[in-house]
SEZA-804169 format. One record per residue: residue number from 1; x, y, z of N, C-alpha, C, O, CB in turn. Coordinates in nm, 4 decimals, always signed. Last residue first. Glycine has a CB too. Layout:
N
{NUM {X Y Z} {X Y Z} {X Y Z} {X Y Z} {X Y Z}},
...
This chain:
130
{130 {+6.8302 +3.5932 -2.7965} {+6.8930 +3.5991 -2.6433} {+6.9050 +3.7790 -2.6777} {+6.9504 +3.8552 -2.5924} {+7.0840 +3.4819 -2.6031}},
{129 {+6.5178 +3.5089 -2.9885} {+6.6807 +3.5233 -2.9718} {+6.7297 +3.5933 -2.8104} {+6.6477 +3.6355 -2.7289} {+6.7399 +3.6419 -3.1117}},
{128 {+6.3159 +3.2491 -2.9386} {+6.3661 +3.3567 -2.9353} {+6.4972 +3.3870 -2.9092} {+6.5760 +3.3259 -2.8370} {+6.3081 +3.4065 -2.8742}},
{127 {+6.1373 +2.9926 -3.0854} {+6.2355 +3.0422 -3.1167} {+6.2912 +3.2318 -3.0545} {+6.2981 +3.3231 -3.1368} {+6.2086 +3.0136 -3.2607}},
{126 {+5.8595 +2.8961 -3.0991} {+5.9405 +2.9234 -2.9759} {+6.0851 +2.9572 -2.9943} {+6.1533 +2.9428 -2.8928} {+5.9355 +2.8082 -2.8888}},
{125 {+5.8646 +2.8119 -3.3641} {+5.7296 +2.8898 -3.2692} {+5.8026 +2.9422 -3.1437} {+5.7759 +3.0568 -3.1077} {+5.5855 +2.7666 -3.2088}},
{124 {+6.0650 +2.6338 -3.4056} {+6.0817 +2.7518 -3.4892} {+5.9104 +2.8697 -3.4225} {+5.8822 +2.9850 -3.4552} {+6.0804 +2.6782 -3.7021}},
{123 {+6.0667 +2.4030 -3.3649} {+6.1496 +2.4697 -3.2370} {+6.0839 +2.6187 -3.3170} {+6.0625 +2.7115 -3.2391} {+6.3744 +2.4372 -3.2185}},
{122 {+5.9125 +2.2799 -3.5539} {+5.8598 +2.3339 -3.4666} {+5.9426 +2.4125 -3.3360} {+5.8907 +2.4654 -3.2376} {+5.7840 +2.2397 -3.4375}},
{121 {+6.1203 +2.1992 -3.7295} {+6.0223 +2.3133 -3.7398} {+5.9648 +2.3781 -3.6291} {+5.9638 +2.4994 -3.6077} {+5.9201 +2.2764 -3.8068}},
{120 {+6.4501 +2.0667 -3.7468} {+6.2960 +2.0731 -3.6426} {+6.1999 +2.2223 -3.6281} {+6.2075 +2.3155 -3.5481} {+6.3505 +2.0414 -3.4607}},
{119 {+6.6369 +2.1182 -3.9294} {+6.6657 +2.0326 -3.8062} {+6.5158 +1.9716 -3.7205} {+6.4935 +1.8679 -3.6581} {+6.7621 +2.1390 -3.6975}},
{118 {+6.5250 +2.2693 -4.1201} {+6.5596 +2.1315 -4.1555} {+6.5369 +2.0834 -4.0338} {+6.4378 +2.0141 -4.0112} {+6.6993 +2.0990 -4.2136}},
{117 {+6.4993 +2.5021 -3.9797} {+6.3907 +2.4834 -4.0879} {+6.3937 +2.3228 -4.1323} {+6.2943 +2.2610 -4.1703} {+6.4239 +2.5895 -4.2273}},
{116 {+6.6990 +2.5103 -3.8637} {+6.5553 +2.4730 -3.7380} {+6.4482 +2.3960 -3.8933} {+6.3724 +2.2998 -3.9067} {+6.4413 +2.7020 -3.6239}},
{115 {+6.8369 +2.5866 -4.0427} {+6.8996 +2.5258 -3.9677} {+6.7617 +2.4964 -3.8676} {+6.7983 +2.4254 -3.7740} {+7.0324 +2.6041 -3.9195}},
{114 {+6.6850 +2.8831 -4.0527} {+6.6959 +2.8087 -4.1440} {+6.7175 +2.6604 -4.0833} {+6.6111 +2.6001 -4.0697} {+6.7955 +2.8620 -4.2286}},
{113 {+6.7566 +3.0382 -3.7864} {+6.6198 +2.9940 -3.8099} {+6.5795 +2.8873 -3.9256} {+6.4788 +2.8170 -3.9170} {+6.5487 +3.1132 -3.8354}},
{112 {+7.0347 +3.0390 -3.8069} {+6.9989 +2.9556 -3.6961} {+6.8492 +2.8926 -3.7367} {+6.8136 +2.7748 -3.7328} {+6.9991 +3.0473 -3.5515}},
{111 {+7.0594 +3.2444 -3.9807} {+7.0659 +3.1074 -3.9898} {+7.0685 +3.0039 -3.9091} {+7.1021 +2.8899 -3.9411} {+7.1381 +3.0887 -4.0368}},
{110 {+6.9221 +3.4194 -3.8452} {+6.8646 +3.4149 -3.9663} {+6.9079 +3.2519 -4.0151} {+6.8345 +3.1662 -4.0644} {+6.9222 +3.5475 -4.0645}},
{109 {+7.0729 +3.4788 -3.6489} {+6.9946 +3.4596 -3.6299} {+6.8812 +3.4240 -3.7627} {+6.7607 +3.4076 -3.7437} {+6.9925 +3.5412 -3.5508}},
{108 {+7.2853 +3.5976 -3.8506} {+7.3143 +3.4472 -3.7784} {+7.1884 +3.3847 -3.6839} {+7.1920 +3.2677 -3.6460} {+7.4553 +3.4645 -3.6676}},
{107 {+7.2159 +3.8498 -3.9049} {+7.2392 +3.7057 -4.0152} {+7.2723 +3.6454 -3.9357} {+7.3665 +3.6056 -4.0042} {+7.3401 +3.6885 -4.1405}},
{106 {+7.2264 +3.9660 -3.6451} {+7.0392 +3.9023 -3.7359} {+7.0879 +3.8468 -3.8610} {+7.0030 +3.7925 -3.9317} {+6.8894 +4.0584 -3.7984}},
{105 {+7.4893 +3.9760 -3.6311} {+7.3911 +3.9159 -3.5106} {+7.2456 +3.8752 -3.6201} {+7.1935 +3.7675 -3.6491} {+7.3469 +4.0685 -3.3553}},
{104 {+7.5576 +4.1428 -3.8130} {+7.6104 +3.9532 -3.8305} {+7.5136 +3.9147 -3.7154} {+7.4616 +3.8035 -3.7243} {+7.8238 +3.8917 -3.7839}},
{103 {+7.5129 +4.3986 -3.8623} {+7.4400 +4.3092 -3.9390} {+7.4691 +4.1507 -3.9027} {+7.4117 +4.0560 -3.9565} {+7.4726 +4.3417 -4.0847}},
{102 {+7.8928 +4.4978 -3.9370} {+7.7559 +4.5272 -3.8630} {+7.6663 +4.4082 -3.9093} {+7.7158 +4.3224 -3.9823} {+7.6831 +4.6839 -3.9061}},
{101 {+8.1522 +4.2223 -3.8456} {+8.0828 +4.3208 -3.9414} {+7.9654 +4.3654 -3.8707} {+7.9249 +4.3080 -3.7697} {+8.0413 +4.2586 -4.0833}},
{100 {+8.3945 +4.2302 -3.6217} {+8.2788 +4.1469 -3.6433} {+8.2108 +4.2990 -3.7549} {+8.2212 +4.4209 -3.7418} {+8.1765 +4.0842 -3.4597}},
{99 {+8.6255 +4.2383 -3.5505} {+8.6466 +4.2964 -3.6325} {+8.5082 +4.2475 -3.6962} {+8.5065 +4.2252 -3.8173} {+8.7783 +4.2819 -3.6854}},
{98 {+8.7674 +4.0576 -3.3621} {+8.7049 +4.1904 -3.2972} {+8.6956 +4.2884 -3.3871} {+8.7318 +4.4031 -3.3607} {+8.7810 +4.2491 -3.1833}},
{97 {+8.9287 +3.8332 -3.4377} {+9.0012 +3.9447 -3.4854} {+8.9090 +4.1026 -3.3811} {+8.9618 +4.2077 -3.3448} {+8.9806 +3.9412 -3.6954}},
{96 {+8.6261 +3.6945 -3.4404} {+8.8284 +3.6501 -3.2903} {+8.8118 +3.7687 -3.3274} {+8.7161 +3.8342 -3.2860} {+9.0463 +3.5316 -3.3203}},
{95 {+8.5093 +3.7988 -3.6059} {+8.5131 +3.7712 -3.5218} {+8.5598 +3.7658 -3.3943} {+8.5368 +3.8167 -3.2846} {+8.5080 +3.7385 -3.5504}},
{94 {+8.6868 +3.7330 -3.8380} {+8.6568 +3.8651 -3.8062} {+8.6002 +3.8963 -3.6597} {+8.6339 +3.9980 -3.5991} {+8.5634 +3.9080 -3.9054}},
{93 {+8.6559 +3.4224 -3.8325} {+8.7976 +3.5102 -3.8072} {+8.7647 +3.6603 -3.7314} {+8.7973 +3.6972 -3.6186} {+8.8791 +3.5464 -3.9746}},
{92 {+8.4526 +3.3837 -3.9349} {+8.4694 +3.3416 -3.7673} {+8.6302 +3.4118 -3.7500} {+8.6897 +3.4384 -3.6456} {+8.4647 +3.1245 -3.7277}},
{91 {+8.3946 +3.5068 -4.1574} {+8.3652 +3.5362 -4.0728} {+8.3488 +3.5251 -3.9375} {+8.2862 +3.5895 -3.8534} {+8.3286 +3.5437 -4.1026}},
{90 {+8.5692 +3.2871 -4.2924} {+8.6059 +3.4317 -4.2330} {+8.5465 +3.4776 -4.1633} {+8.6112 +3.5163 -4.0659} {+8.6160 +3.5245 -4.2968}},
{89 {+8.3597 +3.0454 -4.2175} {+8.5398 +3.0559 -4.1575} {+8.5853 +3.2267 -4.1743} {+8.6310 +3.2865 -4.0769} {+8.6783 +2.9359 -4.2908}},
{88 {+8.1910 +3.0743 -4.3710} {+8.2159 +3.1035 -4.2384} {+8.3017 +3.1317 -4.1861} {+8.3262 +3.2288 -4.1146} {+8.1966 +3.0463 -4.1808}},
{87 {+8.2929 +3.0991 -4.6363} {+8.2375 +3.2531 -4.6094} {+8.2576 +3.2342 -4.4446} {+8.3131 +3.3212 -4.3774} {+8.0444 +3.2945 -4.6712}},
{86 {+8.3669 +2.8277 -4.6444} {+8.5173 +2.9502 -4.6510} {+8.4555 +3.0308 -4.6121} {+8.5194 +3.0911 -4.5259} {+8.6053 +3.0079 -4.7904}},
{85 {+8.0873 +2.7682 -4.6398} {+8.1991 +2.6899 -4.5181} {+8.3046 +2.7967 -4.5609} {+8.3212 +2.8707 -4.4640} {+8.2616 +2.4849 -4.5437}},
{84 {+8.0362 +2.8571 -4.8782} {+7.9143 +2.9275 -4.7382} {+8.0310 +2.8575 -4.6308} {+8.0495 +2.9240 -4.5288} {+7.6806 +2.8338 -4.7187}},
{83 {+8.2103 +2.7136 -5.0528} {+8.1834 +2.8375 -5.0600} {+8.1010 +2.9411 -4.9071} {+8.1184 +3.0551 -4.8642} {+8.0980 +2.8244 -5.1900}},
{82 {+8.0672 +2.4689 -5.0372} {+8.2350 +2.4829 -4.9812} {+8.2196 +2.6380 -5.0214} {+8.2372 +2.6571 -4.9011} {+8.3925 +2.3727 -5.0806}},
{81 {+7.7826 +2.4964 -5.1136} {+7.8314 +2.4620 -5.0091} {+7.9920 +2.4746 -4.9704} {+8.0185 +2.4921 -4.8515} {+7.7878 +2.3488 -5.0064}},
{80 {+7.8946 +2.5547 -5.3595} {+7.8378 +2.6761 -5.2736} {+7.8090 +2.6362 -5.1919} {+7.7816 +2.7308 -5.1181} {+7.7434 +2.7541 -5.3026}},
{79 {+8.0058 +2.2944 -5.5066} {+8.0726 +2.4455 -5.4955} {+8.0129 +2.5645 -5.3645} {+8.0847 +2.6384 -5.2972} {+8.0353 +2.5219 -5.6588}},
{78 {+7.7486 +2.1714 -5.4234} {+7.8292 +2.1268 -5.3743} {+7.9698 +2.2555 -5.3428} {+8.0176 +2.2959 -5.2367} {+7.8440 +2.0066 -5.4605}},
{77 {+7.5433 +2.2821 -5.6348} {+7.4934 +2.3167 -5.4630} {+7.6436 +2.2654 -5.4157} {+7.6772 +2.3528 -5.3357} {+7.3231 +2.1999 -5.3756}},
{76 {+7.6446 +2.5046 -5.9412} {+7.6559 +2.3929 -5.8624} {+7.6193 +2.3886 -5.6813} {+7.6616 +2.4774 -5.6073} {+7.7979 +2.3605 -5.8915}},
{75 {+7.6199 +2.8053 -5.9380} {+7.4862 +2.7039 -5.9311} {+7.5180 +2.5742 -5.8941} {+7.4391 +2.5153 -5.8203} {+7.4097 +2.6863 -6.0669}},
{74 {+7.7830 +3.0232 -5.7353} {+7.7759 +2.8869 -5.8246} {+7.6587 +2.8630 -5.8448} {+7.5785 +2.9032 -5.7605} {+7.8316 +2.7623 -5.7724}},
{73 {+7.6687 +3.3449 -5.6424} {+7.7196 +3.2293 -5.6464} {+7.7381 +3.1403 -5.6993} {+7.6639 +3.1719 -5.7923} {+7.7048 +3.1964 -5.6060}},
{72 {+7.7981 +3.6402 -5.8143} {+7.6832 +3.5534 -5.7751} {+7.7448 +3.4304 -5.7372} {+7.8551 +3.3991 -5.7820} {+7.5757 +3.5312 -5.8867}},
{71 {+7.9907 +3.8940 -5.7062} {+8.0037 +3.7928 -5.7961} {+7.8527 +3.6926 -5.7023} {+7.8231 +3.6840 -5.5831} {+8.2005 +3.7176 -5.8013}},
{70 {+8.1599 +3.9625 -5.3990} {+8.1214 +3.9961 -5.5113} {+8.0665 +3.8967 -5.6184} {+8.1227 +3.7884 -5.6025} {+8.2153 +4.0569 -5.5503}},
{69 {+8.1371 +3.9764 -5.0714} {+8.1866 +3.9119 -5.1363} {+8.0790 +3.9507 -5.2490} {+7.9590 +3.9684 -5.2284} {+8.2159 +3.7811 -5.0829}},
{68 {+8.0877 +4.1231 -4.8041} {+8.1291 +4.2123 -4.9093} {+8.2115 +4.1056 -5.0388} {+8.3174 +4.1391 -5.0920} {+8.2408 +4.3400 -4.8305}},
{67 {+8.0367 +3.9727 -4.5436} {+8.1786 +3.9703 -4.6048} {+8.2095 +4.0666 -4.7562} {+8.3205 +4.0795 -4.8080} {+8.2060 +3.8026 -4.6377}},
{66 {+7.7623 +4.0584 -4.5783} {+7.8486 +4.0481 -4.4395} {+7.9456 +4.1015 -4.5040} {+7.9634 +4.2208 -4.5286} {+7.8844 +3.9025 -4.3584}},
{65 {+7.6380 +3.9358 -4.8332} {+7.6541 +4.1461 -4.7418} {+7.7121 +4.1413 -4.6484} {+7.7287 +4.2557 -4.6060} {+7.5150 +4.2460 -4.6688}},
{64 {+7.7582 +3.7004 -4.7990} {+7.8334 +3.7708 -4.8937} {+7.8273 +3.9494 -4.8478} {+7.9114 +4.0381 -4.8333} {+7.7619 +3.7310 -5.0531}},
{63 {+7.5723 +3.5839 -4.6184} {+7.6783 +3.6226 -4.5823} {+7.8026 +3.7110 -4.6675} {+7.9021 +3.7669 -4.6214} {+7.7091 +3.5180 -4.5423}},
{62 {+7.3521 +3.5992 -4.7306} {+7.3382 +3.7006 -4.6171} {+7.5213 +3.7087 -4.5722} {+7.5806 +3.8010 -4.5163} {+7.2102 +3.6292 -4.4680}},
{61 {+7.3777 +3.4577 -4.9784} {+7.3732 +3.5946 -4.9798} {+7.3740 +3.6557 -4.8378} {+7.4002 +3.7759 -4.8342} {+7.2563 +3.6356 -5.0552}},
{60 {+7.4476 +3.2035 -4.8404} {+7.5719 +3.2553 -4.8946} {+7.5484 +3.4018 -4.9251} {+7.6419 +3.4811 -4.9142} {+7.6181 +3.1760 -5.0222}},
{59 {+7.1902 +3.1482 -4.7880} {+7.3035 +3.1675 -4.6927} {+7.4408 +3.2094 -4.7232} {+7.5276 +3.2428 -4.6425} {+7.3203 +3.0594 -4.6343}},
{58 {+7.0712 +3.1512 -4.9984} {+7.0153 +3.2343 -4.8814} {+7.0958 +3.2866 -4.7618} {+7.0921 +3.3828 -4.6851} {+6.9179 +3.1593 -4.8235}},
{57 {+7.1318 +2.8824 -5.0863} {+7.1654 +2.9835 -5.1719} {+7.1821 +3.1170 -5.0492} {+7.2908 +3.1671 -5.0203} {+7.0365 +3.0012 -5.3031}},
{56 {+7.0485 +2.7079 -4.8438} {+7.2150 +2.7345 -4.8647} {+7.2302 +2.8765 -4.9793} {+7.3191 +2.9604 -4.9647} {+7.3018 +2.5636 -4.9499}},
{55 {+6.8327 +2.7397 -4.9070} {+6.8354 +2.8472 -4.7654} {+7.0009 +2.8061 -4.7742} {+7.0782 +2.8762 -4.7089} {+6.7191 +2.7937 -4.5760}},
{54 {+6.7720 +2.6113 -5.1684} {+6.6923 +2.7351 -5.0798} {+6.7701 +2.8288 -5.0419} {+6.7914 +2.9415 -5.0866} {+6.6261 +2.6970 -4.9504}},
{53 {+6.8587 +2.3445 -5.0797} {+6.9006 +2.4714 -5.1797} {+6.8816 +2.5865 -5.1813} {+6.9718 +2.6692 -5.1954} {+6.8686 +2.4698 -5.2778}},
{52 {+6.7182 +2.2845 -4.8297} {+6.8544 +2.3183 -4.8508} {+6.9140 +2.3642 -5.0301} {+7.0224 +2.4160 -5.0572} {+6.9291 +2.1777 -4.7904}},
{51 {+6.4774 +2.1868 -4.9027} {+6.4904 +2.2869 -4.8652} {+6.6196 +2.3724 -4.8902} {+6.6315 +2.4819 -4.9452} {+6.4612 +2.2674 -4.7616}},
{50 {+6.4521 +1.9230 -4.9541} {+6.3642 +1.9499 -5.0079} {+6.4108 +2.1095 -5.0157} {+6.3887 +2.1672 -5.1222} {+6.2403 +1.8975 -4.9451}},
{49 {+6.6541 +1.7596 -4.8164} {+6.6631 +1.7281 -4.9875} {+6.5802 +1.8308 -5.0215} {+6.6079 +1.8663 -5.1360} {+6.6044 +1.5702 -5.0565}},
{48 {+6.5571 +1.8404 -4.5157} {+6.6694 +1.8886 -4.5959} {+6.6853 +1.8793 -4.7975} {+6.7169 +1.9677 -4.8770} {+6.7856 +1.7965 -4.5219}},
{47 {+6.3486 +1.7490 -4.5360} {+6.3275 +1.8513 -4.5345} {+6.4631 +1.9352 -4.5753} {+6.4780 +2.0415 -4.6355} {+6.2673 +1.8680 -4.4205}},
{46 {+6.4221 +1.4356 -4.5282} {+6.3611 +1.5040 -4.6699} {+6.3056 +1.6433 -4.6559} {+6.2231 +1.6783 -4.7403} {+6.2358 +1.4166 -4.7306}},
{45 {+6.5835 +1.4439 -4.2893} {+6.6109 +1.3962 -4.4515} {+6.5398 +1.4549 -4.5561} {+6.5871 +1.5127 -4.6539} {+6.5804 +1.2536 -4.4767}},
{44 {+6.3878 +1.4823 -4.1146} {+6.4813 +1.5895 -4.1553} {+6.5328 +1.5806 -4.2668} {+6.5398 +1.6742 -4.3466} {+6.5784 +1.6067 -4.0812}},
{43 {+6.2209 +1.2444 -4.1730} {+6.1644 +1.3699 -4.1581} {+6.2926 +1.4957 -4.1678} {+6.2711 +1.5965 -4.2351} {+6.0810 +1.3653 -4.0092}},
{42 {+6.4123 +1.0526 -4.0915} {+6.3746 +1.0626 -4.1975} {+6.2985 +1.1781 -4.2204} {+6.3293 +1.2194 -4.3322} {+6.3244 +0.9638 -4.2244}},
{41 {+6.4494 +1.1288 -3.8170} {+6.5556 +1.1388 -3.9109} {+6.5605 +1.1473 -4.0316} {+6.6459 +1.2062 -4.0979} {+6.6156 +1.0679 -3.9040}},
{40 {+6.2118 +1.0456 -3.7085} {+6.2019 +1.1918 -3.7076} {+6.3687 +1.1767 -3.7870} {+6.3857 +1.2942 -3.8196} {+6.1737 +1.2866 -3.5231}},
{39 {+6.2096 +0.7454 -3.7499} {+6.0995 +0.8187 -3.8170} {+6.1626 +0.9810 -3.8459} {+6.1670 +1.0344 -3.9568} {+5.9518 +0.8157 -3.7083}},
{38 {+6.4241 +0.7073 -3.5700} {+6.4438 +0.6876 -3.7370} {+6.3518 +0.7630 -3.7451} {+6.3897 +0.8801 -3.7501} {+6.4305 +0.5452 -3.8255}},
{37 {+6.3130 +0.8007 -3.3171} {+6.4095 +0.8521 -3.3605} {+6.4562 +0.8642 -3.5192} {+6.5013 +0.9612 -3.5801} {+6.4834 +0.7973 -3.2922}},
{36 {+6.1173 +0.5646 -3.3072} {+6.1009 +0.6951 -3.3767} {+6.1961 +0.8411 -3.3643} {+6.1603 +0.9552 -3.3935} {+5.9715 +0.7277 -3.3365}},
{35 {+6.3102 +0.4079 -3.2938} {+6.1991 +0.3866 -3.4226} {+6.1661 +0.4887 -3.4210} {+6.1713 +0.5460 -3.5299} {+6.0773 +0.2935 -3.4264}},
{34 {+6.3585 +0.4629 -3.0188} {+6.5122 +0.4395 -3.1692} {+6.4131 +0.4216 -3.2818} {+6.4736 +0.4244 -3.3889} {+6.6536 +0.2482 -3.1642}},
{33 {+6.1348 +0.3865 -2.8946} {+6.2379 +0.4883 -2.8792} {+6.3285 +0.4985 -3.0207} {+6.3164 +0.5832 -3.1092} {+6.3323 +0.4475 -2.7463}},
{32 {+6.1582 +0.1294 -2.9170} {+6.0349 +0.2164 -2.9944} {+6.1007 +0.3603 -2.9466} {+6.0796 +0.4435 -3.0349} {+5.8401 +0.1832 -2.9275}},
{31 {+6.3322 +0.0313 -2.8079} {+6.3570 +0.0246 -2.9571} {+6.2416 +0.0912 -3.0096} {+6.2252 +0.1093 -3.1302} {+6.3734 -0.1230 -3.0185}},
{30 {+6.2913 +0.0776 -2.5321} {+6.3622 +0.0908 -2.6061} {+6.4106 +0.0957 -2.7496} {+6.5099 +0.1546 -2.7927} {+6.3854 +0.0573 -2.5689}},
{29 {+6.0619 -0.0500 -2.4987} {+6.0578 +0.1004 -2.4659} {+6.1415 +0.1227 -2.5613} {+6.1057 +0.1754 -2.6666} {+6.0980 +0.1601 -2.3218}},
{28 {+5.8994 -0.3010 -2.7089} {+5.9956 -0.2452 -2.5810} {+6.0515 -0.0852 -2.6217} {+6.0726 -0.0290 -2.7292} {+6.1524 -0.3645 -2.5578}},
{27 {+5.6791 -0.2734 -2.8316} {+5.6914 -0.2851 -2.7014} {+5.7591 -0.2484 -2.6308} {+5.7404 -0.1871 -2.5257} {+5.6946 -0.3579 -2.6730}},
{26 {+5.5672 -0.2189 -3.1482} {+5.6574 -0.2160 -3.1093} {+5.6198 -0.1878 -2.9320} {+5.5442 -0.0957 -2.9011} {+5.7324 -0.1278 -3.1986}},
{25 {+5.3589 -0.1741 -3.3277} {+5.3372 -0.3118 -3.2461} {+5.5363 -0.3135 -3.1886} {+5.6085 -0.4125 -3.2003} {+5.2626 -0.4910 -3.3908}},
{24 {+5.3293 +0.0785 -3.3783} {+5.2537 +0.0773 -3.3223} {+5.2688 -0.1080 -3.2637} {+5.1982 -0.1548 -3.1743} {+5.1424 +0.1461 -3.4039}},
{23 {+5.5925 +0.1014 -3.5666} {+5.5862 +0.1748 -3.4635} {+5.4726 +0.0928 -3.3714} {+5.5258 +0.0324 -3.2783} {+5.5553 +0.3257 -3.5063}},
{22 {+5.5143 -0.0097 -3.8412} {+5.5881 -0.0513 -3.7432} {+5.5702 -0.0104 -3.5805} {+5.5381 -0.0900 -3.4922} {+5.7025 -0.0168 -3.7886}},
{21 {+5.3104 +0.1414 -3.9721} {+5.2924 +0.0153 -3.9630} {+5.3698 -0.0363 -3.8407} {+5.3123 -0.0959 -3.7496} {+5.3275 -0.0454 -4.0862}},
{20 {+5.3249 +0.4529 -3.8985} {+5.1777 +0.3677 -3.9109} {+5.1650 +0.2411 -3.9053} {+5.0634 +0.1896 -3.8587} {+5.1129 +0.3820 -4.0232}},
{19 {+5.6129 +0.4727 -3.8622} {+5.4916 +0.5392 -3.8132} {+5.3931 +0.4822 -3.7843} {+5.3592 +0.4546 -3.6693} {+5.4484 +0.6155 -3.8793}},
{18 {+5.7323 +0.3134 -4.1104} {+5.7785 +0.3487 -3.9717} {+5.6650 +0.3406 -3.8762} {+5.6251 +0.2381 -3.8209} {+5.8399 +0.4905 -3.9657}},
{17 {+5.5333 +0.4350 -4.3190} {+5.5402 +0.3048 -4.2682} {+5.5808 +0.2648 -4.1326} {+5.5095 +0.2049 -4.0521} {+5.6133 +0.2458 -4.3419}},
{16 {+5.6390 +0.6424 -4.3245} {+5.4950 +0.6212 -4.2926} {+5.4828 +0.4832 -4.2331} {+5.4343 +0.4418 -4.1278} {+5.4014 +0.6361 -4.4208}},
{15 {+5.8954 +0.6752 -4.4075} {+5.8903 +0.7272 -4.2727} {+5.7018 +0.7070 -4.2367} {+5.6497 +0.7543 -4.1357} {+5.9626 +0.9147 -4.2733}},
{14 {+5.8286 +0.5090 -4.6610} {+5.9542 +0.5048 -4.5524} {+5.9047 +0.5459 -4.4197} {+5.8759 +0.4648 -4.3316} {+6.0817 +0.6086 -4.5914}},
{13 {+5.7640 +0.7264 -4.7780} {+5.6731 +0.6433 -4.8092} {+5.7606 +0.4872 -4.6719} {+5.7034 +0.3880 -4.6270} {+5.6690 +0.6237 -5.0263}},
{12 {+5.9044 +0.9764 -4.7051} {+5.7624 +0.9537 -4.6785} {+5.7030 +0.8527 -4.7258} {+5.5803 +0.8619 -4.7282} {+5.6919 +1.0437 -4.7135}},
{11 {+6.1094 +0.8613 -4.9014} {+6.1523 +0.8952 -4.7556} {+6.0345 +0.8566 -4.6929} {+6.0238 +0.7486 -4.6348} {+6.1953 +1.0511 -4.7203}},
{10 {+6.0079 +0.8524 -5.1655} {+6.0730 +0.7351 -5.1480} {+6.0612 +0.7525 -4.9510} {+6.0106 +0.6636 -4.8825} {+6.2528 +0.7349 -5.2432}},
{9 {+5.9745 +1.1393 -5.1749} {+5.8426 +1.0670 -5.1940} {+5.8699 +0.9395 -5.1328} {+5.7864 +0.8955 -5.0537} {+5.7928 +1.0509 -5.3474}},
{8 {+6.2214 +1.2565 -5.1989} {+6.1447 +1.2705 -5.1041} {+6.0157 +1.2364 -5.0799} {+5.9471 +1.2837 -4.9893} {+6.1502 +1.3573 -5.0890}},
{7 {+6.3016 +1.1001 -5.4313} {+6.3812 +1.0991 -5.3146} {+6.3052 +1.1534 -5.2000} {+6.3235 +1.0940 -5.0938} {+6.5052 +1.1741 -5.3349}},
{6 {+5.9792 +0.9851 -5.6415} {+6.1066 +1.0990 -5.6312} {+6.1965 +1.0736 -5.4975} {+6.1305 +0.9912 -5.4343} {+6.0400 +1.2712 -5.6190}},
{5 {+5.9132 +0.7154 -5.8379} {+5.8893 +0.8466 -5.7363} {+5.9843 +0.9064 -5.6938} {+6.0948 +0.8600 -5.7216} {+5.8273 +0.8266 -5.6206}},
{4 {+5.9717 +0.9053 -6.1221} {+5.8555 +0.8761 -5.9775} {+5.8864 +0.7574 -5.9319} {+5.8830 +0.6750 -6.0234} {+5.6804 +0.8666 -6.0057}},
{3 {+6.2847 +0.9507 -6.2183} {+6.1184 +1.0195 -6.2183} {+6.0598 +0.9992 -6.1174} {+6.0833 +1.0649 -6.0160} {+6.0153 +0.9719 -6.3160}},
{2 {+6.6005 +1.0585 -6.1395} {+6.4792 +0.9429 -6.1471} {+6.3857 +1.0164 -6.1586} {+6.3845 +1.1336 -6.1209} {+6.4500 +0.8415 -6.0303}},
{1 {+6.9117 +1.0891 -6.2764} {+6.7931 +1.1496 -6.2196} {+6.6749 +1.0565 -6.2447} {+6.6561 +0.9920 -6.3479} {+6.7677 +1.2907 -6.2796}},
């Protein structure tokens, strides 16, 4: 574990530069295209390092009231990541099976909204469900 600067300090000090130094004497369409493609990659990068404990914990509770799974989750993030991937998978069973729990439409709209939270905030103003 490092002190200062931190993994998401390292990104933004990265994705500024991008931005502020590079970006602006860049010409061809094309690669200023793909520059700020990096820029906005690095921007998910550290919204993910920053967030995803969060909303993986978040995600294993909405799905545990789904699935009626007992017991708190790991604290390890790697365990409860393979933990929220087995919770899906049943619940993609129950699913097929036509055996969908109550409640799974607004937990999955719940993790769709998370999943925006990393992927791209701003889809998250215009976000309506079907």
């Amino acid at each position: 574990m490092q002190d200062r600067p931190t993994a998401p300090e390292l990104l933004d000090a990265v994705r500024d530069f991008i931005a502020t130094e590079l970006l602006p004497t860049v010409s061809d369409a094309r690669l200023r295209f793909r520059t700020l493609v990096a820029a906005n990659l690095l921007d998910m990068l550290r919204r993910e390092l920053v967030l995803e404990p969060a909303l993986l914990r978040a995600e294993w509770e909405r799905l545990a009231g789904l699935l009626g799974d007992a017991g708190p989750p790991l604290a390890n993030e790697r365990e409860l990541a393979t933990m929220v991937a087995a919770q899906h998978k049943a619940l993609c069973t129950l699913i097929r099976e036509d055996r969908t729990p109550n409640g799974t439409f607004a937990a999955l709209m719940d993790s769709v909204r998370a999943k925006l939270e990393i992927a791209n905030p701003r889809y998250l103003d215009s976000f309506e469900p079907v």
